[in-house]
VOGU-3710 file (C-alpha; in Angstrom, 3 decimals, decimal comma):
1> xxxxxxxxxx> 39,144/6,771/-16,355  42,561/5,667/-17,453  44,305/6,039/-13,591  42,945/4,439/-10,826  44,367/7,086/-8,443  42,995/10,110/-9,868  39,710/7,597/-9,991  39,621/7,433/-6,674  40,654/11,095/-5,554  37,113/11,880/-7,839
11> xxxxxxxxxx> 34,930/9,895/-5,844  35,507/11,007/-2,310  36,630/14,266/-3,037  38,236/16,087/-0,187  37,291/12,555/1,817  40,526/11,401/0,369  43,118/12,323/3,475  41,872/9,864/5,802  41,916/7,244/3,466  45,761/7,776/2,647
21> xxxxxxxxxx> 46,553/8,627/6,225  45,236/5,025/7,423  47,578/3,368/4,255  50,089/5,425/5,582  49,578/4,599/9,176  49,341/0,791/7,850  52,571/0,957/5,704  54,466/2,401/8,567  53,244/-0,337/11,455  54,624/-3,206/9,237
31> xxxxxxxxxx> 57,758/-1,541/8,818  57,940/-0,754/12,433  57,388/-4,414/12,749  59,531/-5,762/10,671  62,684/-3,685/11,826  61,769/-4,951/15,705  61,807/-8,504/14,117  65,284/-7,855/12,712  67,465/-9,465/15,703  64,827/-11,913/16,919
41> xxxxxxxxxx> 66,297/-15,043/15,204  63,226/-17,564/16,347  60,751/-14,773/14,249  62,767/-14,520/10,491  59,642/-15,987/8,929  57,220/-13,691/10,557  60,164/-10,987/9,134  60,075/-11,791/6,069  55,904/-11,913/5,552  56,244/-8,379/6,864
51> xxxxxxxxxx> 58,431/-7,713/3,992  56,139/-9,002/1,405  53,482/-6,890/2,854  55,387/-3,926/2,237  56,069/-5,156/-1,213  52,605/-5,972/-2,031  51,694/-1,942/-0,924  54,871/-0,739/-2,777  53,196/-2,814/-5,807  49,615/-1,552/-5,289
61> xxxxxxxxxx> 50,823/1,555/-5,478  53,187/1,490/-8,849  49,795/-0,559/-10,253  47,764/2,290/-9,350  50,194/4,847/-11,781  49,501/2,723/-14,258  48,460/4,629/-17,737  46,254/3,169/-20,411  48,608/3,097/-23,026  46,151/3,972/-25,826
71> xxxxxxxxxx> 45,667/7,284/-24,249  48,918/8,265/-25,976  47,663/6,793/-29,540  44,850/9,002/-29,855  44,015/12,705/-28,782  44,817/13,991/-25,486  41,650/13,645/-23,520  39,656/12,831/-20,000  41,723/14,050/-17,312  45,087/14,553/-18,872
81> xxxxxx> 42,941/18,139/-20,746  43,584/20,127/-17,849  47,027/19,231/-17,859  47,537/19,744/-21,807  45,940/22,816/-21,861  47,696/24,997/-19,137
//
């Protein structure tokens, strides 16, 4: 398995919406948090950490589209048929 997302959509199967819904609930609470630290000048550190939090997510995710690159060397195969073949 070349993508970790489509990896993980296989194992729970149609278990998968909670699990995205609670990132996306996560994501969204240290945004909110961030943007109410935005005019408190005694909490810019505590600001910024919520930034990098949203960064490391951001990153997690990008990570997670991540291809095997030797996929495209050789035959089209795994779970990229389904896709070749329509």
């Amino acid at each position: 398995m070349h993508n970790i997302f489509v990896q993980v959509a296989l194992e729970p199967g149609d278990r998968l919406a909670p699990v995205f819904g609670f990132v996306g609930m996560a994501f969204h609470a240290v945004h909110q948090a961030a943007r109410r630290l935005r005019d408190l000048p005694d909490w810019q550190e505590e600001r910024q950490l919520m930034i990098a939090i949203q960064v490391a997510m951001i990153s997690v995710l990008i990570f997670g589209l991540q291809v095997d690159v030797s996929i495209f060397r050789s035959k089209v195969g795994g779970f990229w048929q389904p896709l070749a073949s329509s």
